[in-house]
C-alpha positions, -999 to 999 in steps of 0.1 A, spaced: 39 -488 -392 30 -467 -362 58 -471 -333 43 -476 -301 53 -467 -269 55 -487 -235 53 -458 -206 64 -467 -173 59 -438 -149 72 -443 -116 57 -422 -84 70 -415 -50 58 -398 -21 52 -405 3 62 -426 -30 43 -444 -53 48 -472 -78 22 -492 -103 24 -518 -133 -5 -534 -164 -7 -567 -183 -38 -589 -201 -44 -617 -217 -78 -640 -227 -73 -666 -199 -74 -632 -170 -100 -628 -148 -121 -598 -155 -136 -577 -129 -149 -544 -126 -132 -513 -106 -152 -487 -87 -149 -464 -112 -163 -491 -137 -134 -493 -159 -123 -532 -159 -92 -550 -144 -80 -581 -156 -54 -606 -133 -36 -632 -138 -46 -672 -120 -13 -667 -98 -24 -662 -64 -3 -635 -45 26 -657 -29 23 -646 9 51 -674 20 91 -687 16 101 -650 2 133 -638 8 138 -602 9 178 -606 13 185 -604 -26 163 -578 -31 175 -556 -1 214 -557 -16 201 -548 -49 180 -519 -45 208 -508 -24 235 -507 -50 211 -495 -74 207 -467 -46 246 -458 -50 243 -454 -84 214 -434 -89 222 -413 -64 253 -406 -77 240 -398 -116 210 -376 -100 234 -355 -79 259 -348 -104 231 -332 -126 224 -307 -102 251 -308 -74 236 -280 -53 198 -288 -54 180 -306 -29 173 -345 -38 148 -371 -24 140 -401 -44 128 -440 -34 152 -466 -48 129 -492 -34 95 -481 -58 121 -472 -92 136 -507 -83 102 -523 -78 93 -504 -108 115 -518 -129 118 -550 -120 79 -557 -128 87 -543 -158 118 -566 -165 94 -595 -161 84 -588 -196 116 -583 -213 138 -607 -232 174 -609 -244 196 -580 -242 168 -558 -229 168 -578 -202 205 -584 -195 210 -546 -195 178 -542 -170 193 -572 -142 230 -553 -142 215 -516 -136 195 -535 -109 220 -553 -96 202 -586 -95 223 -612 -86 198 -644 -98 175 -634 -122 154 -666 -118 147 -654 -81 147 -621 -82 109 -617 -83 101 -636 -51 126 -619 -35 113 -585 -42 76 -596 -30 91 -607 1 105 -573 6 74 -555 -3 56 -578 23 86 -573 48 80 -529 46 42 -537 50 48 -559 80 64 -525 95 26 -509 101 20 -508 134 -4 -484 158 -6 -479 196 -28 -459 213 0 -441 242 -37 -431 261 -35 -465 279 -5 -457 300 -12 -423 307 9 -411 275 -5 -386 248 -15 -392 217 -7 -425 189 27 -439 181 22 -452 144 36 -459 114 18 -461 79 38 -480 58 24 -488 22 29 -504 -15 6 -499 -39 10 -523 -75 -11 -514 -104 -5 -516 -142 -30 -493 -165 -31 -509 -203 -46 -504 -233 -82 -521 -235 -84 -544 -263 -43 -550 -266 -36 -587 -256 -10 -593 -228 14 -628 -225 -4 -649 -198 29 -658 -177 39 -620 -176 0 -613 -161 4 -647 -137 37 -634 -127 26 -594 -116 -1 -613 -102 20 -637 -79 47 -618 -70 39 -581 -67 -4 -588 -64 -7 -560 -95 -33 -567 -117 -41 -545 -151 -66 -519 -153 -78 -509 -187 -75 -475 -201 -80 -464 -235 -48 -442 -248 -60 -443 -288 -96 -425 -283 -93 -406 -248 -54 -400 -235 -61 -370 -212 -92 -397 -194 -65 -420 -189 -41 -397 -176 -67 -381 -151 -78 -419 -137 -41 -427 -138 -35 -397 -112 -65 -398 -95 -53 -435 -80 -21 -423 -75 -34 -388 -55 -52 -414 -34 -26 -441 -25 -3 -409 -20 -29 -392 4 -29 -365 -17 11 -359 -14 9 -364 -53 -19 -350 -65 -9 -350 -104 21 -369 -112 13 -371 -151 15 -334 -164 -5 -331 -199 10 -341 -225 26 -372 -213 0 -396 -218 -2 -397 -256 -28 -420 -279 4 -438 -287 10 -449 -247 2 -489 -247 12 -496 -209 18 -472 -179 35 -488 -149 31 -467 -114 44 -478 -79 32 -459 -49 53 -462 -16 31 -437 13 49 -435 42 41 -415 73 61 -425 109 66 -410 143 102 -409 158 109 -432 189 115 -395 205 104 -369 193 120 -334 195 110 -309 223 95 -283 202 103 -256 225 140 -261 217 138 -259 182 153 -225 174 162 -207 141 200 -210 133 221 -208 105 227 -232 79 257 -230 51 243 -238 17 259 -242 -15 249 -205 -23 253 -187 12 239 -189 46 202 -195 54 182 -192 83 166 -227 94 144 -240 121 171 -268 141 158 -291 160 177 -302 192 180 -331 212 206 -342 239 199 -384 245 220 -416 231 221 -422 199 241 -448 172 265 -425 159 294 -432 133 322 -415 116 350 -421 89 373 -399 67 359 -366 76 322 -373 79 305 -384 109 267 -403 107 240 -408 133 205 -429 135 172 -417 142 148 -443 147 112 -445 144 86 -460 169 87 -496 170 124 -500 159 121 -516 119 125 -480 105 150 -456 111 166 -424 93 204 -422 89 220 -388 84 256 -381 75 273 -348 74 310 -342 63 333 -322 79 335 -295 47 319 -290 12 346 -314 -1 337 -343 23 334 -375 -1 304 -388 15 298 -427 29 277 -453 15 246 -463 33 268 -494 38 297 -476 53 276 -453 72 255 -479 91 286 -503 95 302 -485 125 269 -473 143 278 -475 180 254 -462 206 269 -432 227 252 -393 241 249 -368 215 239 -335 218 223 -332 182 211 -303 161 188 -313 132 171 -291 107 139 -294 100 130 -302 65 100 -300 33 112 -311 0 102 -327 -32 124 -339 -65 100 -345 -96 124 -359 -123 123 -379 -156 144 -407 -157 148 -418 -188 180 -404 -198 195 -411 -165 182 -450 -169 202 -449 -200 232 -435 -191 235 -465 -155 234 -491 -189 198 -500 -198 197 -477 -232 178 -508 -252 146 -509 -237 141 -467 -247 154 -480 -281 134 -495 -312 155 -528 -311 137 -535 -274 122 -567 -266 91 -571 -246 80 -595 -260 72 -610 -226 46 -589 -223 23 -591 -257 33 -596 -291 7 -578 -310 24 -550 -307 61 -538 -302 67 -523 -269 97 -498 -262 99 -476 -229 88 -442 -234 95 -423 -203 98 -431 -166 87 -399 -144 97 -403 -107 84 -381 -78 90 -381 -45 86 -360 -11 95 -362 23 84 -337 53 110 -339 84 97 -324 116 99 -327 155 73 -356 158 86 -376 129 86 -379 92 53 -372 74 39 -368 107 10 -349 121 2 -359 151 18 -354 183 35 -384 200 42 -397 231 68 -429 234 67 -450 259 101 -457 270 111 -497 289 140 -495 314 177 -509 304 207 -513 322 230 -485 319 256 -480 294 291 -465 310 293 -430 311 306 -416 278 314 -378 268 288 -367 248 290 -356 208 280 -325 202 270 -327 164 250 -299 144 242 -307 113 243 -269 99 258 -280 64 244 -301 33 238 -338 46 231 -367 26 196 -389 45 187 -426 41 152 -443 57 158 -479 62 142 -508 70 164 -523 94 159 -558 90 169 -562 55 190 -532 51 168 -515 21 167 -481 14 135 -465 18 141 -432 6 178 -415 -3 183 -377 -8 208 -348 -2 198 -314 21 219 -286 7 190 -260 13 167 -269 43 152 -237 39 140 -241 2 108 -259 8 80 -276 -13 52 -257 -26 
């Protein structure tokens, strides 16, 4: 018998993310592009979802991976989005069974496996609720404060294959992904080209072809994407007349870089020979922590020891600017963390159809993130409007430039989830 393969390709950006199911009782509808979707009855749950147990785990998760992906390539730059490989994979765990599924909920950290689901809608709807826009025009300001924050769910399956109706209910309820049907057996490159034309467009082009040829086969069954587009100003943005080209010590040697600088208060922290600060974004939910160590040998915080200490105070900071992109399979990683069953032939999806058994091919993950003086992804000039406080006691300011690898989180501040993760050990080195 011919093995199959269950492909889950992850995307992030920007960052992307997506996911496919079907069964006889789905609604079927018709896509602009013609090709047909089917969803489940489950209307998307909008209410009562806690994002608490979700936050935690993608965090942890965040540790680990980061860990794993850095000690493959210690010196090369890293960004990647725990929150879409998490989202990702737990869609995907919806439709596993037995120790396929065990192994899944401990590499994911997931505390109740029952609730686990509702909890990560309610942090998807939690980022969403980040998206705000003002027009800075009104009082005399320049320009639009914004941020774009958005998930995109969608789950591309073989026409004709029948999916389990609680798995298709399920995606439909609690991550609002419905399945879009491809056919892998007679046209794999088609597929492959819809497949990364809806990712180009929920990435706004920052991923214009995350499937390279030769990875959709007529074997695929399933491909599961997640799409996470991000694009926010800073609260302040940096002067660009004082950014100035300095030196930075890489791994390899010294660099020249463009650094940023800024002299104003900011939540700083430090701990065993690293010290951390907070950059927020307009509108306060998002910010970008960065922590630097004082040498090469620096064991670096946690996101949870780095934002536990965060004390406002001046600091006169110098921050490179940055353009970088990680496009990485990973399957073998996956496997190594504890989840080598569902690449194996004795994995259990079941869950999701039993006409045919499901195994997980591949997972691709892609991610980049731009860093400049008006914000992250950014590209138009801002203006903050700034609301009067009382004033703080004088304090000596911290003069801290970050002229060395740094490791970078973006989190939401409310829950505590990572964003996006990565390591800077080459500012310079740039995406194409």
């Amino acid at each position: 018998m011919q093995r199959r393969t269950f492909l889950q390709l992850l995307a992030v950006p920007a960052v992307a993310q997506v996911f496919a199911a079907c069964s006889d009782d789905a609604k079927k509808t018709q896509t602009a592009n013609g090709a047909s979707s089917l969803r489940g009855d489950a209307p998307r749950v909008t209410a009562g979802a806690d994002p608490t147990d979700a936050a935690a785990a993608i965090n942890a998760f965040a540790d680990d991976m980061f860990l794993h992906l850095t000690s493959v390539d210690p010196v090369a730059n890293l960004v990647f989005s725990p929150a879409s490989i998490a989202l990702a994979l737990a869609m995907t765990s919806a439709g596993a069974k037995g120790a396929t599924l065990a192994e899944m909920d401990l590499v994911l950290h997931v505390a109740d496996p029952f609730t686990i689901h509702r909890s990560m809608n309610g942090l998807a709807a939690a980022l969403e609720a980040a998206n705000k826009s003002q027009d800075n025009t009104a009082d005399g300001g320049e320009g639009i404060s914004e941020v774009q924050l958005s998930i995109a769910n969608s789950l591309w399956g073989q026409a004709g294959l029948n999916f389990e109706k609680a798995f298709l209910d399920l995606l439909s309820a609690e991550y609002g992904a419905g399945l879009e049907l491809v056919d892998y057996t007679a046209d794999p490159e088609a597929a492959r080209q819809t497949i990364n034309e809806w990712v180009a467009t929920e990435t706004r082009d920052r991923i214009p072809e995350l499937l390279a040829e030769g990875v959709i086969t007529a074997d695929s069954r399933l491909t599961l994407v997640n799409a996470i587009y991000l694009k926010a100003n800073w609260n302040d943005t940096f002067d660009k007349e004082q950014t100035a080209t300095e030196s930075f010590a890489t791994p390899g040697g010294d660099v020249d870089v463009e650094m940023m600088h800024t002299s104003r208060r900011l939540a700083h922290s430090e701990g065993d020979g690293w010290q951390a600060i907070e950059l927020p974004y307009v509108f306060g939910e998002l910010a970008m922590v960065v922590a630097v160590g004082d040498t090469a040998d620096t064991l670096m915080p946690t996101v949870a020891e780095a934002t536990a200490s965060l004390r406002e105070r001046p600091v006169d900071l110098g921050f490179p600017k940055f353009d970088i992109e990680t496009s990485v399979s990973l399957a073998d990683t996956l496997k190594d963390m504890g989840m080598p069953t569902a690449f194996s032939d004795n994995a259990d999806f079941s869950g999701m159809t039993t006409e045919e058994k499901l195994v997980v091919g591949d997972v691709i993950h892609q991610a980049n993130i731009t860093v400049d003086e008006e914000g992250t992804e950014a590209a138009a000039a801002t203006a903050v409007v700034m609301v009067a406080t009382s004033a703080p006691p004088e304090q000596e300011p911290i003069t801290l430039t970050i002229d060395r690898p740094f490791t970078f989180w973006l989190i939401a501040r409310s829950s505590g989830a990572v964003v996006f993760m990565g390591r800077v050990n080459d500012p310079s080195a740039t995406r194409v």
